[in-house]
Backbone of each chain as ProteinMPNN parsed JSONL, in Angstrom:
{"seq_chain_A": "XXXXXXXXXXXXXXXXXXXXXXXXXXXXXXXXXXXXXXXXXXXXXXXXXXXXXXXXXXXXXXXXXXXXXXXXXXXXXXXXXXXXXXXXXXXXXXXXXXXXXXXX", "coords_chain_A": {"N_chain_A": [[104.053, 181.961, 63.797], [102.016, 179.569, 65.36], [101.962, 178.424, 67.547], [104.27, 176.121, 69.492], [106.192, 173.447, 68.793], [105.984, 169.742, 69.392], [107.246, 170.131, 71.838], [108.497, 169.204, 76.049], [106.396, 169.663, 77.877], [106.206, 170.91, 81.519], [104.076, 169.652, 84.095], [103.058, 170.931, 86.443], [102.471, 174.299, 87.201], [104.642, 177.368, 87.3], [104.329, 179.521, 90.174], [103.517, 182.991, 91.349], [103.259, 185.567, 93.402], [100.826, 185.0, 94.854], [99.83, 183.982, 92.804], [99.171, 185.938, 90.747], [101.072, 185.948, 89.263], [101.888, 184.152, 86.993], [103.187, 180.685, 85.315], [104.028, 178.469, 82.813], [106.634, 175.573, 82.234], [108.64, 175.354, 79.117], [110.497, 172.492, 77.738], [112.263, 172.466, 74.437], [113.698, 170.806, 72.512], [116.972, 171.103, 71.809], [117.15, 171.343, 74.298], [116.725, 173.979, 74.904], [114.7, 176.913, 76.96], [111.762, 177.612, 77.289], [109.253, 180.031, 79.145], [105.346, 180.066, 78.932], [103.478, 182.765, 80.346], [101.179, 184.035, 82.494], [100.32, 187.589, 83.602], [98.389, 189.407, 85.933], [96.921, 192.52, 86.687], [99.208, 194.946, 88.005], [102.378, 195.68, 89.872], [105.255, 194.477, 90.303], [108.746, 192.363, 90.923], [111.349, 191.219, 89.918], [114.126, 188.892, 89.451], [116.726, 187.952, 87.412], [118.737, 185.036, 86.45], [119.802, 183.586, 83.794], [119.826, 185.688, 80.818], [116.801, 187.172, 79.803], [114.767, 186.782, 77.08], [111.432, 188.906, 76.72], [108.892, 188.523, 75.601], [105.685, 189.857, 74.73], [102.414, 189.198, 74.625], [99.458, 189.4, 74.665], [98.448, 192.112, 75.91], [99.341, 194.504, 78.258], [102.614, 196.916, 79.617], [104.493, 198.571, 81.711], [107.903, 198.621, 82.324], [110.968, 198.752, 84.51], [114.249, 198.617, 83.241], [117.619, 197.094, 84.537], [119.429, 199.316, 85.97], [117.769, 201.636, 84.427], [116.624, 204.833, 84.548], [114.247, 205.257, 83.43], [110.594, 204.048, 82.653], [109.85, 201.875, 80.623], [106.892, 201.471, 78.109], [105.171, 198.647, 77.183], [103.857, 196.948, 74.925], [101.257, 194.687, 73.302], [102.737, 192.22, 71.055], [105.086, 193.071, 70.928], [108.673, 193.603, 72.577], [110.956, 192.77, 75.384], [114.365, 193.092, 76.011], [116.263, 191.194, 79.112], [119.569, 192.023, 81.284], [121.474, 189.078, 82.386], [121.507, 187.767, 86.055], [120.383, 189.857, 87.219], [118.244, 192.526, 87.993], [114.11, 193.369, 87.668], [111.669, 195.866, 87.506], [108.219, 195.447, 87.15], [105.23, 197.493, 85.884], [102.123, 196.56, 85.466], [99.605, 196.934, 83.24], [97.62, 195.899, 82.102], [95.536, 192.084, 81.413], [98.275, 190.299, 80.996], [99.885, 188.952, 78.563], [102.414, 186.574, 78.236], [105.697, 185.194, 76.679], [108.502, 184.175, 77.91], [111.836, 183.799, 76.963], [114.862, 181.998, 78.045], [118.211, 182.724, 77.688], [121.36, 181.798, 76.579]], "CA_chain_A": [[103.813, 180.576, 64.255], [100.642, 180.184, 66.999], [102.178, 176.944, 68.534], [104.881, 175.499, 69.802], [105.917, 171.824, 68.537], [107.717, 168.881, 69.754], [108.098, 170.344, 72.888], [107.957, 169.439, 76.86], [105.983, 170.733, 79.288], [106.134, 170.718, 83.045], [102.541, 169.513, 84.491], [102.94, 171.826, 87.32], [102.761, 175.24, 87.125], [105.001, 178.48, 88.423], [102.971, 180.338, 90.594], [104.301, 183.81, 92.174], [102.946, 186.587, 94.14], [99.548, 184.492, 95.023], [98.718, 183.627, 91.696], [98.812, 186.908, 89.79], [101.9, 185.85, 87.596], [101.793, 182.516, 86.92], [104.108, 180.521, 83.891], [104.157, 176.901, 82.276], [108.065, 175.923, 81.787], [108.292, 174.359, 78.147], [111.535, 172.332, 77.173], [112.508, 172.189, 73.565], [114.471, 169.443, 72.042], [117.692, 171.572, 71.781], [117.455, 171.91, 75.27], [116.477, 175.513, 75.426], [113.79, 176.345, 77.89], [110.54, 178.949, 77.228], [107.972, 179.77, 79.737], [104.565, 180.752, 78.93], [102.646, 182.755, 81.88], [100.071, 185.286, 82.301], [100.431, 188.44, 84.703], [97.471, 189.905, 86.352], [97.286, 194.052, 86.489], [99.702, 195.088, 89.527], [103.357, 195.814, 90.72], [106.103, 193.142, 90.467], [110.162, 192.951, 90.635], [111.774, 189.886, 89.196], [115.445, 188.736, 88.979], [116.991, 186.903, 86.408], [119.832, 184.037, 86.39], [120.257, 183.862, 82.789], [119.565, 186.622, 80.217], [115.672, 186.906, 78.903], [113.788, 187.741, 76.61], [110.164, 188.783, 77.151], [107.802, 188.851, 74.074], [104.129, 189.995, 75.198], [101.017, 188.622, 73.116], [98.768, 190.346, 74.799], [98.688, 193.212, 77.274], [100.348, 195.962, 77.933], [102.749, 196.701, 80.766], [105.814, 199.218, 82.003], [109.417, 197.525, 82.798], [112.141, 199.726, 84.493], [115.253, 197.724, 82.993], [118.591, 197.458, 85.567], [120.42, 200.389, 85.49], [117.976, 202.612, 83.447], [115.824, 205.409, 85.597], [113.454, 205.343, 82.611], [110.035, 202.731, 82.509], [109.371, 201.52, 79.257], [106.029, 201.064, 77.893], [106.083, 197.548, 76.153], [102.16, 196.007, 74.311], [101.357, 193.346, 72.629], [103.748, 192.333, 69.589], [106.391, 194.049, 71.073], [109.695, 192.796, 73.456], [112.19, 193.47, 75.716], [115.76, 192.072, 76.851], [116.615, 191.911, 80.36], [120.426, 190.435, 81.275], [121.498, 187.8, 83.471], [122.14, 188.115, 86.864], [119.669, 191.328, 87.256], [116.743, 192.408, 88.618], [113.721, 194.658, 87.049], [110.23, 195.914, 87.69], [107.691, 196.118, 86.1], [103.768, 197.617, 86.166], [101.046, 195.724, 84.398], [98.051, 197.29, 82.85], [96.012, 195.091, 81.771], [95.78, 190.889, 82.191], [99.363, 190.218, 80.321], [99.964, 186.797, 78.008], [103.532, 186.26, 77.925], [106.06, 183.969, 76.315], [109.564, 184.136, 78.349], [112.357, 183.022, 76.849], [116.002, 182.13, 78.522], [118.804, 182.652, 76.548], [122.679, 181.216, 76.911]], "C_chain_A": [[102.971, 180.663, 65.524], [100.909, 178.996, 67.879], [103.765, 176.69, 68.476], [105.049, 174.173, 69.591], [106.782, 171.276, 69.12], [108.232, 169.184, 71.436], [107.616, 169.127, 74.16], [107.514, 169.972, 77.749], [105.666, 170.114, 80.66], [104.892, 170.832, 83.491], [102.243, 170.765, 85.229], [103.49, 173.355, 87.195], [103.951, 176.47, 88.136], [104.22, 179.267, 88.936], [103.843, 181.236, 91.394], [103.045, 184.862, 92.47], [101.394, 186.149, 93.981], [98.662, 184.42, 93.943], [98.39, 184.572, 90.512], [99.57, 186.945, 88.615], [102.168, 183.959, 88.151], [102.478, 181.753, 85.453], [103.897, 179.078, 84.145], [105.627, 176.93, 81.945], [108.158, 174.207, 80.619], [109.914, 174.122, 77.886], [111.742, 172.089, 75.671], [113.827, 171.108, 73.032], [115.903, 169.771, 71.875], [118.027, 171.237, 73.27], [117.362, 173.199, 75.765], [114.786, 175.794, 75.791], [113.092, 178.297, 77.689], [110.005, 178.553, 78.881], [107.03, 180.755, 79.167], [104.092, 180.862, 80.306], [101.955, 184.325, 81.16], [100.662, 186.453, 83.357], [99.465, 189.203, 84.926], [97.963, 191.557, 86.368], [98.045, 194.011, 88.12], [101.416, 195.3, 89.18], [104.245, 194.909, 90.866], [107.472, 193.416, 90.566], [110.369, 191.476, 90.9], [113.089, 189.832, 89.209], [115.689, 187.549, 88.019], [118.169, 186.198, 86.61], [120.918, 184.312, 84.78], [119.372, 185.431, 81.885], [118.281, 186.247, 79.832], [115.3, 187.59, 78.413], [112.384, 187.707, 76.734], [109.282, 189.246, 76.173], [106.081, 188.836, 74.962], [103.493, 190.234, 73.832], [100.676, 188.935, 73.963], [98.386, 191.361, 76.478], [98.811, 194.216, 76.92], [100.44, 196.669, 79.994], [103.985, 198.156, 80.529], [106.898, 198.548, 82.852], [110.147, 199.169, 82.928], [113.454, 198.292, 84.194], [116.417, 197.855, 84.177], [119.526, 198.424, 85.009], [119.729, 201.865, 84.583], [116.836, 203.234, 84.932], [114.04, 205.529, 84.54], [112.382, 204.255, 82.506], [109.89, 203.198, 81.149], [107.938, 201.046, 78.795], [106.1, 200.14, 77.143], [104.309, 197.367, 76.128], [102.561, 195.136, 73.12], [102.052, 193.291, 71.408], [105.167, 192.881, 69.953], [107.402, 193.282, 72.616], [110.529, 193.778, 74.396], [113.102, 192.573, 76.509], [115.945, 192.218, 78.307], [118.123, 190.81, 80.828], [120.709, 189.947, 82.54], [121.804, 188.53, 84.698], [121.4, 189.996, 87.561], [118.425, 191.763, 87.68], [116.012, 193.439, 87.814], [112.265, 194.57, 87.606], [109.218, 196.297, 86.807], [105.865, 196.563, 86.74], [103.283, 197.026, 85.292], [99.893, 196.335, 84.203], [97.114, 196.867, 82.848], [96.504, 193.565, 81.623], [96.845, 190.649, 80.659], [99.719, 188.745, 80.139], [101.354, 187.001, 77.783], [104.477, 185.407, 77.47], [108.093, 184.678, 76.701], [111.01, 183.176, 77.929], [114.222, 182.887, 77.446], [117.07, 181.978, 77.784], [120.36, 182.309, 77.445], [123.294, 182.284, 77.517]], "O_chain_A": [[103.086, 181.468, 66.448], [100.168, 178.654, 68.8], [104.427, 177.036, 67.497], [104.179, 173.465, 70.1], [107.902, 171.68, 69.432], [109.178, 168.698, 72.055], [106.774, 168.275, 73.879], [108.137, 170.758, 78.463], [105.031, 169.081, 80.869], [104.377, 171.947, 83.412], [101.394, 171.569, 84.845], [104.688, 173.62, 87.105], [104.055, 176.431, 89.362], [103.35, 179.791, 88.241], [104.76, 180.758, 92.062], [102.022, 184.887, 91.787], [100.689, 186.742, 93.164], [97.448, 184.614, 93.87], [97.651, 184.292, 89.568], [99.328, 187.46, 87.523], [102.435, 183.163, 89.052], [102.216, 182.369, 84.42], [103.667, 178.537, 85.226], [106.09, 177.961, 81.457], [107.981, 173.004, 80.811], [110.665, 175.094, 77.804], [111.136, 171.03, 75.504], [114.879, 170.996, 73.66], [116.506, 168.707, 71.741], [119.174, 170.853, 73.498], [117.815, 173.548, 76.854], [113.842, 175.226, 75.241], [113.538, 179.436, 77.826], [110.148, 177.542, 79.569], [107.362, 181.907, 78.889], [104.084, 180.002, 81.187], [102.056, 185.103, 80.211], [101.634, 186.047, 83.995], [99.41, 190.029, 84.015], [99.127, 191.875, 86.122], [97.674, 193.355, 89.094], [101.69, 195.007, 88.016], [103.991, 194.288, 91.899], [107.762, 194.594, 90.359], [109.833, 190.742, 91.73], [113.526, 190.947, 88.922], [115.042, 186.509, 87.896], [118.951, 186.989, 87.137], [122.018, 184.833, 84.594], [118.448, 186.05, 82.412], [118.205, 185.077, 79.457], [115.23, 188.785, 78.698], [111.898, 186.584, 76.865], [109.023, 190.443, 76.045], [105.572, 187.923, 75.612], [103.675, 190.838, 72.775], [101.639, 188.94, 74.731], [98.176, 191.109, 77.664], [98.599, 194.825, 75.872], [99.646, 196.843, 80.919], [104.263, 198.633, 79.428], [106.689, 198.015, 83.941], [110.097, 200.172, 82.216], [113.487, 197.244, 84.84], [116.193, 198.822, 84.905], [120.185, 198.395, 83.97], [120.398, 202.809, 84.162], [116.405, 202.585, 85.885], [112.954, 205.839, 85.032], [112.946, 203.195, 82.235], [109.828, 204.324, 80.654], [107.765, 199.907, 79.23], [106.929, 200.273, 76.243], [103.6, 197.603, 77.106], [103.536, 194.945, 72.393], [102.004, 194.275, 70.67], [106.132, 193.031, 69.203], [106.873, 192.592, 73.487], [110.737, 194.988, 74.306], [112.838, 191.685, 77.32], [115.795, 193.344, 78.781], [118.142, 189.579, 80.83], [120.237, 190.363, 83.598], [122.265, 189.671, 84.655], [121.963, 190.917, 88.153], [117.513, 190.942, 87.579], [116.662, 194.323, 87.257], [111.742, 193.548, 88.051], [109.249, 197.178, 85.949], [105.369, 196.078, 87.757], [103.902, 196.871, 84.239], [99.076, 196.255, 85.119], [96.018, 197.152, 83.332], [97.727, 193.43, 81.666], [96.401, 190.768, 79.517], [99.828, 187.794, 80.913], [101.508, 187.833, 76.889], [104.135, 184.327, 77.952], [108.74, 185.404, 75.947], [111.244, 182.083, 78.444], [114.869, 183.895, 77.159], [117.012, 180.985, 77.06], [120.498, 182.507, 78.652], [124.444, 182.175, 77.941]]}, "seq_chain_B": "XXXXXXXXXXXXXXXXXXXXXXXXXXXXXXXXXXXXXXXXXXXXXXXXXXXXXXXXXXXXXXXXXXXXXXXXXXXXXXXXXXXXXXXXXXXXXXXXXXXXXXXX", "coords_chain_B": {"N_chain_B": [[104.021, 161.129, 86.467], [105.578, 164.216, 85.96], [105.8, 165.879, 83.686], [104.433, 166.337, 80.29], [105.646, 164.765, 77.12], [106.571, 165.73, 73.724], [104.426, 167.247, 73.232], [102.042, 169.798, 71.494], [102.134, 173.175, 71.869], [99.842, 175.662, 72.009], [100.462, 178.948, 71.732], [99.513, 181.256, 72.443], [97.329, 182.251, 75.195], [94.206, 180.89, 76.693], [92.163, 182.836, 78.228], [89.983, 183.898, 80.727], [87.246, 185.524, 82.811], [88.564, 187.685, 83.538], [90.732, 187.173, 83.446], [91.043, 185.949, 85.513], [90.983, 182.822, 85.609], [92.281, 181.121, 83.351], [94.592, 179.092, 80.821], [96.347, 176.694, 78.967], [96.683, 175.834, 75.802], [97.547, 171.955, 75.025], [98.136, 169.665, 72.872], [98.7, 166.963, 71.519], [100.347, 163.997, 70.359], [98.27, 162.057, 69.436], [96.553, 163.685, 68.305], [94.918, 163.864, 71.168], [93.596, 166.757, 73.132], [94.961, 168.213, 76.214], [94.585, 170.979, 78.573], [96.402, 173.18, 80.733], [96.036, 175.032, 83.503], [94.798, 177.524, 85.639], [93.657, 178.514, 88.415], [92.204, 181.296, 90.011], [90.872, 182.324, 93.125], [87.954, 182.272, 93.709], [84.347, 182.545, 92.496], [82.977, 180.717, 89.608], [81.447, 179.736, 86.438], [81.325, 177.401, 84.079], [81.285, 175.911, 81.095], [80.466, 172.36, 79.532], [81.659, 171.022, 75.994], [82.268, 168.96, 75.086], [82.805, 165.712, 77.242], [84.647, 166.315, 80.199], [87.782, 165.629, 82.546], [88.955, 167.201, 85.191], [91.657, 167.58, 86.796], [93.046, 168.176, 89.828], [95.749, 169.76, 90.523], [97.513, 171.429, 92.409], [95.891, 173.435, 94.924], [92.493, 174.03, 96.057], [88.847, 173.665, 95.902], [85.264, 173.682, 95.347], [82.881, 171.519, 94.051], [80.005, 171.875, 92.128], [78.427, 169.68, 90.284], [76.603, 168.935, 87.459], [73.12, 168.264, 87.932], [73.214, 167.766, 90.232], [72.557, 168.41, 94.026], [74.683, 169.277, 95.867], [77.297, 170.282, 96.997], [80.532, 169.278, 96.177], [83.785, 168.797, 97.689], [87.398, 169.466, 96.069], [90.493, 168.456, 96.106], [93.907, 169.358, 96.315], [95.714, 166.242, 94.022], [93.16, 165.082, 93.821], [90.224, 164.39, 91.907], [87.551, 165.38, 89.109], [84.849, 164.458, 87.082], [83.409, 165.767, 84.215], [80.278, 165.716, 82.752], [79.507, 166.224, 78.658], [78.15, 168.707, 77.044], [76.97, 170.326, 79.23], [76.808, 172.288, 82.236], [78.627, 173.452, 85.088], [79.626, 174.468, 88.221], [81.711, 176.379, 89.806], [83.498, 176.648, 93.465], [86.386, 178.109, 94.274], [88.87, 177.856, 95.881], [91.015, 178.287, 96.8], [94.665, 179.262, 95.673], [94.3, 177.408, 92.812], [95.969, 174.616, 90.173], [95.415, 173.358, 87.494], [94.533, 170.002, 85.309], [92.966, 169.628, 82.402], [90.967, 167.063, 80.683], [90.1, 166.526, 77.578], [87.542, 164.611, 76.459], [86.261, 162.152, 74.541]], "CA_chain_B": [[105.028, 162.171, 85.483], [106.215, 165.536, 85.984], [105.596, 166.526, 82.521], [104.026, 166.154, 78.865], [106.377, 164.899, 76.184], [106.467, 165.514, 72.695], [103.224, 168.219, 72.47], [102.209, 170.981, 70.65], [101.032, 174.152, 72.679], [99.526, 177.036, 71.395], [101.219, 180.371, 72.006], [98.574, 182.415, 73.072], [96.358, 181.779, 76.712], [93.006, 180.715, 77.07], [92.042, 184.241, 79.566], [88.714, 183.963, 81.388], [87.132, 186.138, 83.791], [89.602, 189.095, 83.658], [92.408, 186.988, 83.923], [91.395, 184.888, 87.057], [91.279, 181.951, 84.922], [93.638, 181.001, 82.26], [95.529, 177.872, 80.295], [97.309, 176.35, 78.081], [96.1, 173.991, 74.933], [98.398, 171.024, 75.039], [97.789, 169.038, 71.873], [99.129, 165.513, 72.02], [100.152, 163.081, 69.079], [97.357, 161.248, 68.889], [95.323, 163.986, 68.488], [93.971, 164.39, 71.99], [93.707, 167.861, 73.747], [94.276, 168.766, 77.749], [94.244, 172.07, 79.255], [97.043, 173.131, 81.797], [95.531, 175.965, 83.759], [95.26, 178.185, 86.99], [92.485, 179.629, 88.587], [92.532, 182.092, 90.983], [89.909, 181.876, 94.106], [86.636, 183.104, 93.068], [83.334, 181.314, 92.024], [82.603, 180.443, 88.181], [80.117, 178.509, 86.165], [81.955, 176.557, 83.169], [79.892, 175.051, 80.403], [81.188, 171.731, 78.432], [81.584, 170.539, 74.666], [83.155, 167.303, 75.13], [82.826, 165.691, 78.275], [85.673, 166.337, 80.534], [88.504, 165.457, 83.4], [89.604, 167.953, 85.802], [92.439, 166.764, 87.842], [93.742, 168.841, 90.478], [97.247, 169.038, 90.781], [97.68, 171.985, 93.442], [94.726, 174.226, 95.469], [91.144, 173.326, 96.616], [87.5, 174.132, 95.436], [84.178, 173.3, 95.613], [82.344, 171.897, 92.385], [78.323, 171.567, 91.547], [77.986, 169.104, 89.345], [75.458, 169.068, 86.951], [72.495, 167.477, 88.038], [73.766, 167.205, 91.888], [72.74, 169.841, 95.123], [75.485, 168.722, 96.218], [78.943, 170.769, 96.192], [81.816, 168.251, 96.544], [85.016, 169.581, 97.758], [87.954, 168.507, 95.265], [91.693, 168.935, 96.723], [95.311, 168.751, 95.161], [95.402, 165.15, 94.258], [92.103, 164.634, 93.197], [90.217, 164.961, 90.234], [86.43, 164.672, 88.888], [84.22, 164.22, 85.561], [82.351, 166.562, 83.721], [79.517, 164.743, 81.408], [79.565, 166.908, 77.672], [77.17, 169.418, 76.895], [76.659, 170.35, 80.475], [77.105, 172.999, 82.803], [78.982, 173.035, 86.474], [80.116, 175.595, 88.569], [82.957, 175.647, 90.84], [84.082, 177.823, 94.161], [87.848, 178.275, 94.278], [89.277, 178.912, 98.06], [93.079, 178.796, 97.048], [94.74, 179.093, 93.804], [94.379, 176.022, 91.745], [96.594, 174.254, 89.384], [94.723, 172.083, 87.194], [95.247, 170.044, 84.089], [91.816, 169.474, 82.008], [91.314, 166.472, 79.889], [88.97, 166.862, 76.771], [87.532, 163.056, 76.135], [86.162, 161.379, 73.323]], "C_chain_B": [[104.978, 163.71, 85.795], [106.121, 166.115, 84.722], [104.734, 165.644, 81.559], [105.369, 166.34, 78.022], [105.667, 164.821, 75.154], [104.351, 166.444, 72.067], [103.121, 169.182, 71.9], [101.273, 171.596, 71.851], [101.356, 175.205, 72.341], [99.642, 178.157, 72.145], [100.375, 180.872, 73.084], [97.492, 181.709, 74.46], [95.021, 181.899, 76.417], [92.764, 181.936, 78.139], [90.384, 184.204, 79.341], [88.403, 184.725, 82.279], [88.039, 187.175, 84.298], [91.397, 188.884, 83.932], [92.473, 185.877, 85.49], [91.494, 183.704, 86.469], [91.833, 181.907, 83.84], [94.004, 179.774, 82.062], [95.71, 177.798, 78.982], [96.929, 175.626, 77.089], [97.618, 173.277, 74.928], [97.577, 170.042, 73.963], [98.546, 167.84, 71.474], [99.299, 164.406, 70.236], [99.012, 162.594, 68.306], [95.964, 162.075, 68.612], [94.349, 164.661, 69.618], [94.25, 165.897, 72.537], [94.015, 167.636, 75.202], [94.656, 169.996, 77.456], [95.069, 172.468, 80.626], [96.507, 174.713, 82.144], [95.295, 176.476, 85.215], [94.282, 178.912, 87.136], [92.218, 180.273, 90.141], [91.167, 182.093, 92.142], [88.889, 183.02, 93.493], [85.378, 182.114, 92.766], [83.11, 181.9, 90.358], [81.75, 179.545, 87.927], [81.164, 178.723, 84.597], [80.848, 175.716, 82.044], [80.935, 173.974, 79.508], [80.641, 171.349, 77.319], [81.357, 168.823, 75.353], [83.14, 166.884, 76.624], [84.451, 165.796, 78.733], [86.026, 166.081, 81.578], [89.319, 166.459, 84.093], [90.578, 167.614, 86.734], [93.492, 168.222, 88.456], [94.788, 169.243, 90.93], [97.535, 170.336, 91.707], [96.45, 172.843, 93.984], [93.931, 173.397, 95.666], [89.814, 174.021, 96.425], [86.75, 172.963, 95.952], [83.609, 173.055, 93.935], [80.944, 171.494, 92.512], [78.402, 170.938, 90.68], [76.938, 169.56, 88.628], [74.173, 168.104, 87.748], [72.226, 167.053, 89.365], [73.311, 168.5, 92.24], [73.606, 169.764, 95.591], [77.003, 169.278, 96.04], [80.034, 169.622, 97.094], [83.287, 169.695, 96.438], [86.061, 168.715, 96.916], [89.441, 169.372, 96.033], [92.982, 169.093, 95.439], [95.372, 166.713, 94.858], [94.178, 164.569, 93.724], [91.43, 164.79, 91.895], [88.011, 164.818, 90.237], [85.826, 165.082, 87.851], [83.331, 165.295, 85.301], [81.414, 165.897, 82.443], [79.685, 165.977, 80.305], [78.13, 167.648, 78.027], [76.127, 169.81, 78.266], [77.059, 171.729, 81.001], [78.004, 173.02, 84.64], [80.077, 174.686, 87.153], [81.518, 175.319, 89.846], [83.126, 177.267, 91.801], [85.349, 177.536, 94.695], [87.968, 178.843, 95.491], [90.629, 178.976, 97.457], [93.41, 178.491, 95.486], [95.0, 177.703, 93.536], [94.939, 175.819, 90.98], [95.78, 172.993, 88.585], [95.007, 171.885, 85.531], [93.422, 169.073, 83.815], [91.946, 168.853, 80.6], [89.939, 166.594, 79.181], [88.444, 165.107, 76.286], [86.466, 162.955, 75.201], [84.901, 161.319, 73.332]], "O_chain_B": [[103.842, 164.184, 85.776], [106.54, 167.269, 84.814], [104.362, 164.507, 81.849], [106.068, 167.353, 77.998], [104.577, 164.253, 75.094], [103.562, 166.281, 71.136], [104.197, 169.714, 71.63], [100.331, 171.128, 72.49], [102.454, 175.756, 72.267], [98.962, 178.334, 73.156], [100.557, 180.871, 74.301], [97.034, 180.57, 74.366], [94.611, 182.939, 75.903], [93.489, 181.754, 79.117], [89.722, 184.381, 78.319], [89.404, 184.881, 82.978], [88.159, 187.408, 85.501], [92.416, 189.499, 84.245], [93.361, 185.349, 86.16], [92.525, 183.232, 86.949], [91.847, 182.992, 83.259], [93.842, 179.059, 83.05], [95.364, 178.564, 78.082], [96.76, 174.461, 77.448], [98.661, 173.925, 74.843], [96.431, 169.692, 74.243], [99.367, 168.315, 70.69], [98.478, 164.26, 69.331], [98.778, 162.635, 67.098], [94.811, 161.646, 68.624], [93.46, 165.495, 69.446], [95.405, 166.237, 72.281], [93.292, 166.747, 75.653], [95.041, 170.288, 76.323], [94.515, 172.134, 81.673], [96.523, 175.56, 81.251], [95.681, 175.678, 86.069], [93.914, 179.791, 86.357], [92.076, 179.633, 91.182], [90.21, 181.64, 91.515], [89.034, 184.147, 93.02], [85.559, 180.899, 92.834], [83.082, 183.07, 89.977], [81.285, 178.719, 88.712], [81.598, 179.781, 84.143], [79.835, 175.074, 82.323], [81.929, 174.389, 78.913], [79.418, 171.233, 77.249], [80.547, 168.033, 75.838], [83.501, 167.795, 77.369], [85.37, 165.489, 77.973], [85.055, 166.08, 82.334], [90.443, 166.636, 83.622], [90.028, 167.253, 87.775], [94.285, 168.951, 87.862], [94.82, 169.041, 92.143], [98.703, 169.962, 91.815], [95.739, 172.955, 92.986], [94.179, 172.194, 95.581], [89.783, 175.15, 96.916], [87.058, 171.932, 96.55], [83.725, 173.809, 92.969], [80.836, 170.492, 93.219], [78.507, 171.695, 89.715], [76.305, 170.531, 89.043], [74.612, 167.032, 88.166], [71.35, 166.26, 89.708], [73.391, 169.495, 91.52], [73.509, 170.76, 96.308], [77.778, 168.865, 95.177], [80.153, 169.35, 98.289], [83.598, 170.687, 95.777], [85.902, 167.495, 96.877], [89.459, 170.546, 96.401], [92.962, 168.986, 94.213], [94.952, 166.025, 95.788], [94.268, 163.483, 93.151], [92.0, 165.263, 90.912], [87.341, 164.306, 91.134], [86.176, 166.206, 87.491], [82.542, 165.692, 86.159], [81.889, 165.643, 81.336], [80.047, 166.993, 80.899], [77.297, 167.361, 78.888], [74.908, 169.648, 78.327], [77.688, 172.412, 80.193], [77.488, 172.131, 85.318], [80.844, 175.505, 86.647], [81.982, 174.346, 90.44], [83.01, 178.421, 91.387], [85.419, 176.7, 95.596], [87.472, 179.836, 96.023], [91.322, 179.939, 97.784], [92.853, 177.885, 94.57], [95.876, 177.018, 94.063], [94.902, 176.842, 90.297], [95.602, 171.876, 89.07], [95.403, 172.714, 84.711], [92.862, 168.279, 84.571], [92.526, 169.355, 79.638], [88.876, 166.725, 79.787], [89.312, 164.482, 75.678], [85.708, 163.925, 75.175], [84.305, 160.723, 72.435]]}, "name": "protein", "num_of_chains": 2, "seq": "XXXXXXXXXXXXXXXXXXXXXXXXXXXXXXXXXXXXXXXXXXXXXXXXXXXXXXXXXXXXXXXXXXXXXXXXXXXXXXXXXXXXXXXXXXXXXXXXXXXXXXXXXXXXXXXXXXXXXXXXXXXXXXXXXXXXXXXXXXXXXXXXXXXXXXXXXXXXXXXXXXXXXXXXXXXXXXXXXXXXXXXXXXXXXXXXXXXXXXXXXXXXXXXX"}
């Protein structure tokens, strides 16, 4: 599926670390809440509230998950979980399309 | 409004210029298109189909019209027209949030 239907979206964007990761936050009619965002090449560390998942359409990046000493290479088509309440880092290769989603 | 209800937006990012520019299609009941998007400080030259509405909703540039010597500064808050089948360039001082309407 190359779209999203039905949903809303928040005019105003998230904008973090001067613009290099940046996300749209879309509500779905359930009530369960995506964001799409991009991430420029570079160095980041993120915490999470609830549990997400992070599906990358196109890129390609390395995530250390909480708790593992291991980064993970993750590209396009491909995911990874991270849970609530947690923090992780990641490197970015190349300019990264993402679709973030928060889960219960 | 604080948001778009009830649109369709396509998965994947519009990625320009290595990633300094970027958005969103937002596809609207009736048919119409905007463009929620983020562009990182830098100068660009933009070419349009359809004439279009840039409305600024956070940062500050400079834009060349077509047709004008004339660079107008455009803020958060503001907005201004692009005639179709045109060209216009713009210089970005701070990151921009902008939502780009495709018209008729």
């Amino acid at each position: 599926m190359a779209e999203f239907q039905q949903v809303t979206v928040a005019k105003k964007a998230n904008i973090y670390f001067d613009g290099k990761v940046t996300s749209r936050k879309l509500t779905f009619a359930d009530g369960s809440v995506k964001t799409l965002g991009i991430m420029l090449p570079g160095e980041y560390q993120f915490g999470t509230d609830a549990p997400e998942l992070m599906q990358i359409q196109a890129g390609a990046l390395d995530v250390l998950l909480p708790g593992s000493d291991q980064w993970l290479t993750v590209t396009a088509g491909e995911q990874f979980a991270v849970p609530g309440n947690s923090r992780f880092s990641l490197k970015v290769h190349s300019v990264t399309d993402y679709c973030c989603s928060y889960l219960k």
